[in-house]
DSSP file (Angstrom, degrees, kcal/mol; ACC not computed):
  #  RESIDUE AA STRUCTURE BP1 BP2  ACC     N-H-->O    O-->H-N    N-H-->O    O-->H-N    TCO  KAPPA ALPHA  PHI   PSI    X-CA   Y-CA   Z-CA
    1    1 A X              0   0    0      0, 0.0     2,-0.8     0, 0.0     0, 0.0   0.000 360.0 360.0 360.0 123.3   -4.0   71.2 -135.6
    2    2 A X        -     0   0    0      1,-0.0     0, 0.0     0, 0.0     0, 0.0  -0.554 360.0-120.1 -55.1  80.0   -7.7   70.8 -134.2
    3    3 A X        -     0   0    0     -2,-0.8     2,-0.2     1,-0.1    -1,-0.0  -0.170  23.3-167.9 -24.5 131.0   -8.9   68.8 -130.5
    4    4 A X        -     0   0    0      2,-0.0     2,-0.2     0, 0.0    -1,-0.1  -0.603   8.7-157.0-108.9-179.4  -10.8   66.5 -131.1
    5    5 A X        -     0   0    0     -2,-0.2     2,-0.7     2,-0.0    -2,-0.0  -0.656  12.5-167.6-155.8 109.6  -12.3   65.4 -128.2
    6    6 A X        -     0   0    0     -2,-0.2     2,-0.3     4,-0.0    -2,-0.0  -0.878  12.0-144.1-128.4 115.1  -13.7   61.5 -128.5
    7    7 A X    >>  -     0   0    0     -2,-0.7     3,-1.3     1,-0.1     4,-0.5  -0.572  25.5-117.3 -86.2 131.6  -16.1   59.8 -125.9
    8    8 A X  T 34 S+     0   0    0     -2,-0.3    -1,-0.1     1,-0.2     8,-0.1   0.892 121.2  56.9 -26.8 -45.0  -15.6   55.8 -125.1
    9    9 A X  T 34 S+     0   0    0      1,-0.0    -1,-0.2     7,-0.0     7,-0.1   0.949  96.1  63.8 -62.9 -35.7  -19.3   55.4 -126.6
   10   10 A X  T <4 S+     0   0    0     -3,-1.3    -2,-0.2     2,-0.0    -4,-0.0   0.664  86.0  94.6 -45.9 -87.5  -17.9   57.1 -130.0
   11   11 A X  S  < S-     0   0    0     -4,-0.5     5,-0.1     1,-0.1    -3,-0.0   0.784  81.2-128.1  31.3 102.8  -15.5   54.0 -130.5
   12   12 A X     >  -     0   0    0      1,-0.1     4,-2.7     3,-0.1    -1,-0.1  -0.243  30.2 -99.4 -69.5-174.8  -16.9   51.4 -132.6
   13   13 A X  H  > S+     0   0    0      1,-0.3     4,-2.3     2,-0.2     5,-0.3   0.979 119.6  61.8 -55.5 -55.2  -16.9   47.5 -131.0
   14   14 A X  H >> S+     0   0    0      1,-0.2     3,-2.7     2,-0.2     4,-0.8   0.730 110.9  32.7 -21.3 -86.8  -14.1   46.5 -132.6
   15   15 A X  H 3> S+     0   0    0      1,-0.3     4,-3.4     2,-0.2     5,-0.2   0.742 115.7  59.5 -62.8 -39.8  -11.7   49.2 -131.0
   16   16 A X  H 3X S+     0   0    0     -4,-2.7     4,-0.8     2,-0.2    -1,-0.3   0.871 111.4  46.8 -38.0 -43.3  -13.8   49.1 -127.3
   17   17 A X  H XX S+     0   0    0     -3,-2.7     3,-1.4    -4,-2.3     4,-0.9   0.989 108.4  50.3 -90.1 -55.2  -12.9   45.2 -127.3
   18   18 A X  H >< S+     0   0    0     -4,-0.8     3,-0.6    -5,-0.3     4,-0.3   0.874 117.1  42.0 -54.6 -53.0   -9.4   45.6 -128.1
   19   19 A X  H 3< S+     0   0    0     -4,-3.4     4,-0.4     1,-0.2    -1,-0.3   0.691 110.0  53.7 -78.9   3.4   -9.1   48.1 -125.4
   20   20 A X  H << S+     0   0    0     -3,-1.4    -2,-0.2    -4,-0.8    -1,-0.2   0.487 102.9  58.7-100.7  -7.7  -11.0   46.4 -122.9
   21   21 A X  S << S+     0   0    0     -4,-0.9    -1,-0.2    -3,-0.6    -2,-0.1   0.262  95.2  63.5 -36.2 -21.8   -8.8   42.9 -123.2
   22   22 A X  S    S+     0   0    0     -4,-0.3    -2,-0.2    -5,-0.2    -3,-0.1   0.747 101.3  66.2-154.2 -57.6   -5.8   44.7 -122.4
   23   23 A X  S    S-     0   0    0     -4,-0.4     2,-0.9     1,-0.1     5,-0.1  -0.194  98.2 -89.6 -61.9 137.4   -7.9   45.3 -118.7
   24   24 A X    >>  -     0   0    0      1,-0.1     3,-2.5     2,-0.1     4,-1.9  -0.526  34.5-117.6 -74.0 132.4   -8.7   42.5 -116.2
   25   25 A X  T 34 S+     0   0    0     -2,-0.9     4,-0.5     1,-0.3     5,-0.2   0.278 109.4  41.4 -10.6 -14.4  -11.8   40.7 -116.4
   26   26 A X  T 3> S+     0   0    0     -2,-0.9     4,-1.2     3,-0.2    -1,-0.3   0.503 110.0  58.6-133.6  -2.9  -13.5   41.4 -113.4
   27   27 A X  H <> S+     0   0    0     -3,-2.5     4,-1.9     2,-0.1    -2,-0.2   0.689 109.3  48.9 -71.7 -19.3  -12.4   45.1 -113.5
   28   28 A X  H  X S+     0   0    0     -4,-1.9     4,-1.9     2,-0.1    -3,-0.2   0.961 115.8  41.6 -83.5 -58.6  -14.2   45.2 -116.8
   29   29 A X  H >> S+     0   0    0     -4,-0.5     3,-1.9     1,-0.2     4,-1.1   0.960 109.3  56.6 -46.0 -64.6  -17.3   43.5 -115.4
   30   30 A X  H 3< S+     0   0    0     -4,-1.2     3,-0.3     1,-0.3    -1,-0.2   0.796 115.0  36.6 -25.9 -59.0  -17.3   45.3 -112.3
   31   31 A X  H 3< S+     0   0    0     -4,-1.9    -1,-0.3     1,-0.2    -2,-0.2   0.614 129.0  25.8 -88.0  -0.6  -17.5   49.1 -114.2
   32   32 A X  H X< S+     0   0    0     -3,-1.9     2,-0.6    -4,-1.9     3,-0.6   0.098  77.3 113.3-146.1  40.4  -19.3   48.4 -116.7
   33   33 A X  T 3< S+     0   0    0     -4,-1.1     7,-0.1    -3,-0.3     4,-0.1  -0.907  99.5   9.5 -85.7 125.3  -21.9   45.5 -116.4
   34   34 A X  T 3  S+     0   0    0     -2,-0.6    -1,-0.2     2,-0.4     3,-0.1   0.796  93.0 114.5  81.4  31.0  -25.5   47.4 -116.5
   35   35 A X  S <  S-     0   0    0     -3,-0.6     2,-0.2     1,-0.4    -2,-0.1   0.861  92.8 -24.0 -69.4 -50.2  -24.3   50.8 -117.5
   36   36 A X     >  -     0   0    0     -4,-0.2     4,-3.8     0, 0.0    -2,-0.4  -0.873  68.1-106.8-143.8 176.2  -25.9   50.9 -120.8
   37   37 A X  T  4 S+     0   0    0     -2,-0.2     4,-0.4     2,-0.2     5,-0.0   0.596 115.3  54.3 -92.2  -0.2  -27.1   48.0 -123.2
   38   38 A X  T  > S+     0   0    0      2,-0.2     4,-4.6     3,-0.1    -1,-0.2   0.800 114.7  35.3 -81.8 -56.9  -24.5   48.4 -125.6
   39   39 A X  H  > S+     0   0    0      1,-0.2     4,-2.0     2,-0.2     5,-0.3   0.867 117.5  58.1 -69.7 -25.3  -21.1   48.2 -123.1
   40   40 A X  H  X S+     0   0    0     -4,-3.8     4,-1.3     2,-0.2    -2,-0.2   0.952 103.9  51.4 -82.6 -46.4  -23.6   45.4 -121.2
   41   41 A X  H  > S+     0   0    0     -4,-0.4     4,-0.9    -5,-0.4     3,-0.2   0.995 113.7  47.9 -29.5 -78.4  -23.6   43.5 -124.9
   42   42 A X  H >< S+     0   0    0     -4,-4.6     3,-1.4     1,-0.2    -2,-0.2   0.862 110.6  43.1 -37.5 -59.2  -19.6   43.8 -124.7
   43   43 A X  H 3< S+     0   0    0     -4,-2.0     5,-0.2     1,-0.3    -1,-0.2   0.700 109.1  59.4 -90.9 -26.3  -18.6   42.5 -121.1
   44   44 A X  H 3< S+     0   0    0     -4,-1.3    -1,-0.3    -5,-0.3    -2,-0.2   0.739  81.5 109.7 -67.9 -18.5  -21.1   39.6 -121.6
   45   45 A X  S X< S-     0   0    0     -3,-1.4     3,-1.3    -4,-0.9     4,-0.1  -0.034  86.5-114.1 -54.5 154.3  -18.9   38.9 -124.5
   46   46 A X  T 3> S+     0   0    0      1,-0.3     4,-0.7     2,-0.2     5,-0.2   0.476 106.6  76.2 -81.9   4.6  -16.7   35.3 -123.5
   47   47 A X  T 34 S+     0   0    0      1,-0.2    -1,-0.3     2,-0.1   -22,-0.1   0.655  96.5  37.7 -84.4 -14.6  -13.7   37.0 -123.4
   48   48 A X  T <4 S+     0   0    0     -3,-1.3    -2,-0.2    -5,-0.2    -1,-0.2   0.132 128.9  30.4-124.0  26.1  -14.2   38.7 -120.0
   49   49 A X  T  4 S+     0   0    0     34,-0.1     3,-0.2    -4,-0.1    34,-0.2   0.522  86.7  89.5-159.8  35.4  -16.1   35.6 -118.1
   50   50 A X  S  < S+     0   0    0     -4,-0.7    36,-4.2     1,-0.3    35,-3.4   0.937 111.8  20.8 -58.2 -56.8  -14.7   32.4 -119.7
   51   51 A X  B    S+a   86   0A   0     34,-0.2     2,-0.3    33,-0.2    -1,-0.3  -0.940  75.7 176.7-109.5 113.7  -12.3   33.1 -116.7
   52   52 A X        -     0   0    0     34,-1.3     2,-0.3    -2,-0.5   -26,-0.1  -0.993  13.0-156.2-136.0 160.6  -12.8   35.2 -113.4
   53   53 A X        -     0   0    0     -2,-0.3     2,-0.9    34,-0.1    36,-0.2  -0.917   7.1-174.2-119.2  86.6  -10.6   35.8 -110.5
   54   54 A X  B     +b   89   0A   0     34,-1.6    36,-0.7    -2,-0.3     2,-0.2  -0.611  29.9 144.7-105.9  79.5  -11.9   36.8 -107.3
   55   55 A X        -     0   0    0     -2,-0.9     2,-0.5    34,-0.2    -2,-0.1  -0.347  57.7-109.8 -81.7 151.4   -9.0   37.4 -105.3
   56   56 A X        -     0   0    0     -2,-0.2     4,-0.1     1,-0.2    -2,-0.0  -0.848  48.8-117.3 -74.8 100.0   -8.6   40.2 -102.6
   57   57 A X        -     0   0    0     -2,-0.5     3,-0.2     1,-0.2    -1,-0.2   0.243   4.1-133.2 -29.9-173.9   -5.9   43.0 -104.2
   58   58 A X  S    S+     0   0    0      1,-0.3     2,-0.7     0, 0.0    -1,-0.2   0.634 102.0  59.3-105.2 -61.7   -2.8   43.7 -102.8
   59   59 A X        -     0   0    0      1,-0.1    -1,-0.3     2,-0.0     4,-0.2  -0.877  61.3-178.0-107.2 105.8   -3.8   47.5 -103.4
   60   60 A X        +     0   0    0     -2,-0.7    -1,-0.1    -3,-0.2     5,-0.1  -0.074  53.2 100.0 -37.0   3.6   -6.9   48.1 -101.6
   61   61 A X  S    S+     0   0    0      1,-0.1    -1,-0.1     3,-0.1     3,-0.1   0.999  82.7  39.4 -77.3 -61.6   -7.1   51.9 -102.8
   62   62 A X  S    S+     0   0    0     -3,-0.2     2,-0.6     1,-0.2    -1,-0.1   0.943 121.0  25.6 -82.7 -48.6   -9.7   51.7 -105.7
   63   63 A X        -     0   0    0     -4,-0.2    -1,-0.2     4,-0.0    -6,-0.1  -0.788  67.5-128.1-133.4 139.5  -12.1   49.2 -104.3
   64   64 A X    >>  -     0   0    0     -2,-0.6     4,-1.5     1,-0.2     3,-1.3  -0.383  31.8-139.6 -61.6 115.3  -13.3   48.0 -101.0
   65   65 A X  H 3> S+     0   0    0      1,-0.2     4,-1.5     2,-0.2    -1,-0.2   0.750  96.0  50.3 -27.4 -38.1  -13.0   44.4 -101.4
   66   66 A X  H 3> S+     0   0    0      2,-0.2     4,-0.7     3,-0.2    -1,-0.2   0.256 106.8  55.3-103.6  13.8  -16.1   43.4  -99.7
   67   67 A X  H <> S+     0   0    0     -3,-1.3     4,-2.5     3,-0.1    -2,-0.2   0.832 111.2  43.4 -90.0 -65.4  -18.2   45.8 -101.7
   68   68 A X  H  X S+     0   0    0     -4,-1.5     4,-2.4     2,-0.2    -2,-0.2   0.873 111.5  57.1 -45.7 -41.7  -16.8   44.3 -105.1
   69   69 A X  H >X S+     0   0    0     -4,-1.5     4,-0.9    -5,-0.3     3,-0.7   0.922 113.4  39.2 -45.2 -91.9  -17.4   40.5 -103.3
   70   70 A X  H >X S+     0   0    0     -4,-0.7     3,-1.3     1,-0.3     4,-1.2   0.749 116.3  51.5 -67.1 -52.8  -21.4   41.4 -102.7
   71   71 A X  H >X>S+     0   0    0     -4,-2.5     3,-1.7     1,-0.3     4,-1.7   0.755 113.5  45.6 -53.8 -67.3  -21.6   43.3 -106.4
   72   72 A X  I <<>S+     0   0    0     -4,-2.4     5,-3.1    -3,-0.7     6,-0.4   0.673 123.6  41.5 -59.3 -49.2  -19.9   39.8 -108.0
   73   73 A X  I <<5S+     0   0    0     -3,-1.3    -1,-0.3    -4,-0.9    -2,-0.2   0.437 121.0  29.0 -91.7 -19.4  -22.4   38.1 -106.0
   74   74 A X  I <<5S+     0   0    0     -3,-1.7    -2,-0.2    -4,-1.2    -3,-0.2   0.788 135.4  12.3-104.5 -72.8  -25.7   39.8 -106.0
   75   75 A X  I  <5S+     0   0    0     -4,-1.7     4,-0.5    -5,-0.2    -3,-0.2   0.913 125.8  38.2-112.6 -60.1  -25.8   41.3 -109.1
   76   76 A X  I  ><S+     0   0    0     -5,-0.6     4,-2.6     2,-0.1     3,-0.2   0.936 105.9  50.3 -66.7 -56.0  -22.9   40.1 -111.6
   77   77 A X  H  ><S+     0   0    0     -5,-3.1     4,-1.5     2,-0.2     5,-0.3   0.966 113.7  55.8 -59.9 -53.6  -22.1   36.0 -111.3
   78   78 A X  H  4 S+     0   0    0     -6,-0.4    -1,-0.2     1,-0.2    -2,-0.1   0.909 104.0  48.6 -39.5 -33.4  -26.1   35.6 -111.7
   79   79 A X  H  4 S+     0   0    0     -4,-0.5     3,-0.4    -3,-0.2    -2,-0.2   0.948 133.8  12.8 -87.5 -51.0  -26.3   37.3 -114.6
   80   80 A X  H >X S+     0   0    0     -4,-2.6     3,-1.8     1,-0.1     4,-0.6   0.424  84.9 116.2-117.4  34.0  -23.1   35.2 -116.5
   81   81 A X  T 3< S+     0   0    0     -4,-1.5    24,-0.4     1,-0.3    25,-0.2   0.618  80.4  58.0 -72.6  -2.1  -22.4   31.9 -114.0
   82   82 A X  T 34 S+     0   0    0     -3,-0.4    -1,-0.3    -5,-0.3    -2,-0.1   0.249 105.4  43.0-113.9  27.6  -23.4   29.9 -116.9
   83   83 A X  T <4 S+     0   0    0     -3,-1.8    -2,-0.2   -34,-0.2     2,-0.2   0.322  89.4 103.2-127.9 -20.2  -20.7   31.2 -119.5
   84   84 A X     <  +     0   0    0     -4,-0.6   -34,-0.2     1,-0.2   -33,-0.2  -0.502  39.8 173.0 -95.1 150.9  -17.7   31.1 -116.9
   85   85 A X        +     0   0    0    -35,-3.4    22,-4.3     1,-0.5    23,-0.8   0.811  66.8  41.4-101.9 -57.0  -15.3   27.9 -117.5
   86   86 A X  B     -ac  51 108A   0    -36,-4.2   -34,-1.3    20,-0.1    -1,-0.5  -0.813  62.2-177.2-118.8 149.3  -12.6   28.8 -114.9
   87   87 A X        -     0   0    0     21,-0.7    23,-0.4    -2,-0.3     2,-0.2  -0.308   8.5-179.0 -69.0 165.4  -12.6   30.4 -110.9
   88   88 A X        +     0   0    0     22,-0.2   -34,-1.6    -2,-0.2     2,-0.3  -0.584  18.3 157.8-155.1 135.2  -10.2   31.2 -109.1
   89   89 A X  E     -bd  54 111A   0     21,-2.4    23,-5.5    -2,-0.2     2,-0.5  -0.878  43.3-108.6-148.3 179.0  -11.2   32.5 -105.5
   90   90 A X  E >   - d   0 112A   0    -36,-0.7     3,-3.8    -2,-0.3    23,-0.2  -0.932  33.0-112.4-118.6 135.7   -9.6   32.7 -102.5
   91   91 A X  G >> S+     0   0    0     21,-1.1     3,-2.7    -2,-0.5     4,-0.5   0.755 108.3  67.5 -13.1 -61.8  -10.8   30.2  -99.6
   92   92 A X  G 34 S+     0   0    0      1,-0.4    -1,-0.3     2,-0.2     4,-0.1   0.479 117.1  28.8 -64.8 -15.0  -12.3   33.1  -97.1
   93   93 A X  G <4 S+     0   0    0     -3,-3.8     4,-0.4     2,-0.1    -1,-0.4   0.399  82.4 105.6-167.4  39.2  -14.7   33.5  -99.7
   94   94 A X  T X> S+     0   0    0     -3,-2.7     4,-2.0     2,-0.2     3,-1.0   0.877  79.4  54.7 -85.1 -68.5  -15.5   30.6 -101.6
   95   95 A X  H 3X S+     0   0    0     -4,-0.5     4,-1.5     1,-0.2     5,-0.3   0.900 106.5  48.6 -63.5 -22.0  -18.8   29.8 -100.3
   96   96 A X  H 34 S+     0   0    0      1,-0.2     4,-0.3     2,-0.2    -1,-0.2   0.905 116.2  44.0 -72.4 -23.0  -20.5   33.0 -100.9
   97   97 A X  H <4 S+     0   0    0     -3,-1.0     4,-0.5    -4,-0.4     3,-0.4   0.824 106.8  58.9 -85.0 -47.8  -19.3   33.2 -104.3
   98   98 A X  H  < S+     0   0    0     -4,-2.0    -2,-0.2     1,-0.2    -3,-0.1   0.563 107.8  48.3 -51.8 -21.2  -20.1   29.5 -105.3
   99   99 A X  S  < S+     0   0    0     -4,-1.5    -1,-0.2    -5,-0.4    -2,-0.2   0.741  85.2  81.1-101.1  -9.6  -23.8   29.9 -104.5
  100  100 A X  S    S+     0   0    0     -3,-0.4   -19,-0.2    -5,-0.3     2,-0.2   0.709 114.2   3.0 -63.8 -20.5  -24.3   33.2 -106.4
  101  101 A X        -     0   0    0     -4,-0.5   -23,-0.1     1,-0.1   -19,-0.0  -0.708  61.0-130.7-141.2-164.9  -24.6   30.5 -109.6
  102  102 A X        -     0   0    0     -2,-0.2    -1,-0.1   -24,-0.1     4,-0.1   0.345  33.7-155.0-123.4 -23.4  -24.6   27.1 -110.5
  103  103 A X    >   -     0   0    0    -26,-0.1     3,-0.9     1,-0.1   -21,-0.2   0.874  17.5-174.1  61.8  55.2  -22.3   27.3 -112.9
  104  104 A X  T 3  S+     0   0    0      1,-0.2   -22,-0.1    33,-0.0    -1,-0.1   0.880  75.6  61.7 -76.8 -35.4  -22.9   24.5 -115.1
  105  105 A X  T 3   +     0   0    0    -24,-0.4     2,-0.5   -21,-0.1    -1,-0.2   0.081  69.2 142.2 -39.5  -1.2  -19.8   25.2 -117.3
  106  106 A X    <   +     0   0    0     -3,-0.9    32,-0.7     1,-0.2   -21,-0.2  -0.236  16.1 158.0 -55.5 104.2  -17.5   24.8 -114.8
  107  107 A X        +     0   0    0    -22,-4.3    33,-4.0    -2,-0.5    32,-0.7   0.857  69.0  14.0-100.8 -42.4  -14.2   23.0 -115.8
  108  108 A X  E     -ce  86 140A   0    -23,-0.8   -21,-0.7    31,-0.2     2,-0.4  -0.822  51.0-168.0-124.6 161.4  -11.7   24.1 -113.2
  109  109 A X  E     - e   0 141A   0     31,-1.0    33,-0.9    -2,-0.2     2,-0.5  -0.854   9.1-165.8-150.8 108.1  -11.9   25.9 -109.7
  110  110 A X  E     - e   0 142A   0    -23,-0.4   -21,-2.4    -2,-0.4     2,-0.6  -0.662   9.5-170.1 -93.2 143.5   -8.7   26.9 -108.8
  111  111 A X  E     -de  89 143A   0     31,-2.2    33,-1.9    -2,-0.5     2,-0.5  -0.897   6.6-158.0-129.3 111.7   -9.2   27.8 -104.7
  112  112 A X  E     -de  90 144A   0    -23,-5.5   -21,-1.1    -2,-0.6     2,-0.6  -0.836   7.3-152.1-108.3 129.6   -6.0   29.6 -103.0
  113  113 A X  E     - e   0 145A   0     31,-2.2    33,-2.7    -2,-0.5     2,-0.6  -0.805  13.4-139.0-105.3 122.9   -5.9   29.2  -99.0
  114  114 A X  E     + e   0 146A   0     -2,-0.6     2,-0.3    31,-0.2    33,-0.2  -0.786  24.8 178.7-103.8 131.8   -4.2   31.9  -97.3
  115  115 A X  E     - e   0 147A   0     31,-2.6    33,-1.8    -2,-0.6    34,-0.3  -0.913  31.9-162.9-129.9 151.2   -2.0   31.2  -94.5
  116  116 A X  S    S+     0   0    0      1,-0.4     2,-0.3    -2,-0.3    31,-0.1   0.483  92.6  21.6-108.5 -20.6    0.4   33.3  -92.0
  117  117 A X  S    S-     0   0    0     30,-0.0     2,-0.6     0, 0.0    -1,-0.4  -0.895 100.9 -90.9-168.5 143.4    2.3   30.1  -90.9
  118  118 A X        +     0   0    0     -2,-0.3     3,-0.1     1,-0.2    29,-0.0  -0.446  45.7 168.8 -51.5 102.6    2.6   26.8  -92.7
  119  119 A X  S    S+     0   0    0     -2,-0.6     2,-0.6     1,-0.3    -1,-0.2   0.873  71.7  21.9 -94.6 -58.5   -0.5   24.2  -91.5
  120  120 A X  S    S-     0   0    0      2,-0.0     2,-0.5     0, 0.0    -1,-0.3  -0.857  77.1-143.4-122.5 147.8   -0.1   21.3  -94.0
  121  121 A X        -     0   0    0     -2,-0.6     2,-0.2    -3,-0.1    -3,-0.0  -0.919  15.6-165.6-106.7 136.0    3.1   20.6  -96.0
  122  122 A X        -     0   0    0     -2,-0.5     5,-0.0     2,-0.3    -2,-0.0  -0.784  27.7-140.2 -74.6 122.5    3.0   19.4  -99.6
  123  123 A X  S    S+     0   0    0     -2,-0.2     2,-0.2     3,-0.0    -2,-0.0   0.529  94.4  35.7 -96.9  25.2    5.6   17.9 -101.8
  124  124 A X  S    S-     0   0    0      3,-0.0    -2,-0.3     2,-0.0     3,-0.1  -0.712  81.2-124.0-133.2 172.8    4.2   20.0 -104.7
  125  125 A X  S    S+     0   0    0     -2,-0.2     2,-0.6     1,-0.1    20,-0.1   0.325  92.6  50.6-106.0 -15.8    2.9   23.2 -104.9
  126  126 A X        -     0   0    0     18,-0.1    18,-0.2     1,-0.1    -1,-0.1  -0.939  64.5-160.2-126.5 137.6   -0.3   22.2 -106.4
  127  127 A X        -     0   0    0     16,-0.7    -1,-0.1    -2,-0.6    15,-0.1  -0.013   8.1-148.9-125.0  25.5   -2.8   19.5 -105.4
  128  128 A X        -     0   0    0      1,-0.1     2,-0.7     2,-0.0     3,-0.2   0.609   7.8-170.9  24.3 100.2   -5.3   17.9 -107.3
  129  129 A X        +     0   0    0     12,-1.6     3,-0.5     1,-0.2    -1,-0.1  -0.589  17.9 163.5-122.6  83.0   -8.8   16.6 -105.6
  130  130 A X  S    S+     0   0    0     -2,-0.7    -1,-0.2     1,-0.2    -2,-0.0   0.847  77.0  58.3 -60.5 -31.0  -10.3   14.6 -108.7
  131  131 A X        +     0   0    0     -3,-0.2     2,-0.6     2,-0.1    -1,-0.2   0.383  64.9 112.3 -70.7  -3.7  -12.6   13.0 -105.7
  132  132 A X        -     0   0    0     -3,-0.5     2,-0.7     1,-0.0     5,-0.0  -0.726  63.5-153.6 -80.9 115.5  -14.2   16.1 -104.4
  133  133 A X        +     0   0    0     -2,-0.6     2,-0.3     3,-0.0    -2,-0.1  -0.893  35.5 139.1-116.3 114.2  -17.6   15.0 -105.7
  134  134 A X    >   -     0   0    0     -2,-0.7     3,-2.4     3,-0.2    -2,-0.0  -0.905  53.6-129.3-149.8 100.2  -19.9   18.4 -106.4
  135  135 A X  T 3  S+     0   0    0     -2,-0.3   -33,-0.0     1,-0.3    -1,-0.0   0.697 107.3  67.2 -12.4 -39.0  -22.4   19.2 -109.3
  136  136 A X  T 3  S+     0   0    0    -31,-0.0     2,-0.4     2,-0.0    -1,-0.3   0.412  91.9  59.9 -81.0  -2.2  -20.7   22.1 -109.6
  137  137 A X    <   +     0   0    0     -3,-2.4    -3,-0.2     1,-0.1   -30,-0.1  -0.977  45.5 170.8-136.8 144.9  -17.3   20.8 -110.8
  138  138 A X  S    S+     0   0    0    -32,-0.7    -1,-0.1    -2,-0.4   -31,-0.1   0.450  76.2   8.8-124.2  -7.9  -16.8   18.7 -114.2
  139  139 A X  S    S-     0   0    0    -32,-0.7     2,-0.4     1,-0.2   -31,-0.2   0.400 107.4  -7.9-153.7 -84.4  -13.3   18.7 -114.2
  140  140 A X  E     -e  108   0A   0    -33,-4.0   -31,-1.0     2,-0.0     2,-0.4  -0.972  34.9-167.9-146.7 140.3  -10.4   19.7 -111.9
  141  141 A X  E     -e  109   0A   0     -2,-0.4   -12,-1.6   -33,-0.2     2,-0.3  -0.885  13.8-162.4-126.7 105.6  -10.0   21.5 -108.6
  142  142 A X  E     -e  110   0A   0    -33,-0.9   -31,-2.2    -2,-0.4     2,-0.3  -0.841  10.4-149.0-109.2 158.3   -6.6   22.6 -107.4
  143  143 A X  E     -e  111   0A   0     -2,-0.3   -16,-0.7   -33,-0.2     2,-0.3  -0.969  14.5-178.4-105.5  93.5   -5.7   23.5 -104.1
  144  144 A X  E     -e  112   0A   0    -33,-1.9   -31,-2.2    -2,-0.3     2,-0.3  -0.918  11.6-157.3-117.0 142.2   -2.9   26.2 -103.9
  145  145 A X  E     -e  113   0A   0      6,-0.3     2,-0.7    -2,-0.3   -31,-0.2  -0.984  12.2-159.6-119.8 131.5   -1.6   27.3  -99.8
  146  146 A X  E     -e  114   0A   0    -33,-2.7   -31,-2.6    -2,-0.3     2,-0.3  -0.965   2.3-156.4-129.6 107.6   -0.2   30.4 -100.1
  147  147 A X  E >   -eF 115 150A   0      3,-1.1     3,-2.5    -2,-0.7   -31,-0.2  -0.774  66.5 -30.2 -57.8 120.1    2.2   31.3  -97.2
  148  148 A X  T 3  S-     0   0    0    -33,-1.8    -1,-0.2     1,-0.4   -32,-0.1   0.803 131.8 -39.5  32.3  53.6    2.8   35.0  -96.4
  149  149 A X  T 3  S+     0   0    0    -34,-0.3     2,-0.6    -3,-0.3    -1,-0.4   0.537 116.5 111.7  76.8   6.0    2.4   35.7  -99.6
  150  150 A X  B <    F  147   0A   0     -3,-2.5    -3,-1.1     1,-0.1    -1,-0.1  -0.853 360.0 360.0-124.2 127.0    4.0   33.0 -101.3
  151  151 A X              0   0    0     -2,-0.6    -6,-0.3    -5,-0.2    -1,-0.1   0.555 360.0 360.0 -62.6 360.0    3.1   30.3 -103.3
């Protein structure tokens, strides 16, 4: 039997998309927004920025956190803040990421507040502030406090 030996570019879209779904959304933007004009066609697609999540990992290994934060922020959310529907960001780093667009498309902004010790107690785990009155939001903002790792 013969190697073959088959580059990512060979791929057609189809099969590219299928394996690129399968990956998170802002790992797909991240490596390949503005390599070439083909994979920048693809990741603009509304399957990877209908929804982003710009959370801090757990595992730090593959990317500095605050390196990926200024790329998302400089370079990427400009280029697609007017295709993303949903957020989700983490307090610590909410405003820098909420001016990088305007977003007009905005339905939800989910915002998770990291804590070491319990500050305000809740008798739900989720919170709703339909009154938080901002251009930037059309719809719903929840509030999640995530003690020592726990929701």
């Amino acid at each position: 039997m013969e190697f073959s030996f088959v580059q990512l570019m060979d791929l057609p879209n189809e099969i590219l998309m299928i394996i690129l779904k399968k990956l998170d959304n802002v790992d797909v933007l991240y490596s390949l927004m503005d390599v070439n004009t083909r994979l920048n066609q693809i990741v603009h697609d509304s399957i990877f920025t209908n929804k982003i999540t710009l959370m801090k990992p757990i595992d730090q290994t593959l990317i500095q956190p605050d390196l990926l934060l200024d790329r998302f922020c400089s370079q990427i959310l400009p280029k697609i803040h007017h295709k993303i529907k949903w957020l989700k960001l983490e307090s610590a780093s909410m405003e820098h990421i909420l001016l990088a667009g305007d977003y007009p498309n905005l339905c939800q902004l989910d915002i998770f507040i990291m804590h070491k010790k319990p500050v305000i107690h809740f008798s739900g785990k989720k919170s709703n502030f339909h009154s938080f009155n901002h251009p930037i939001i059309k719809k719903d903002i929840n509030l999640y406090y995530i003690v020592n790792g726990i929701l």
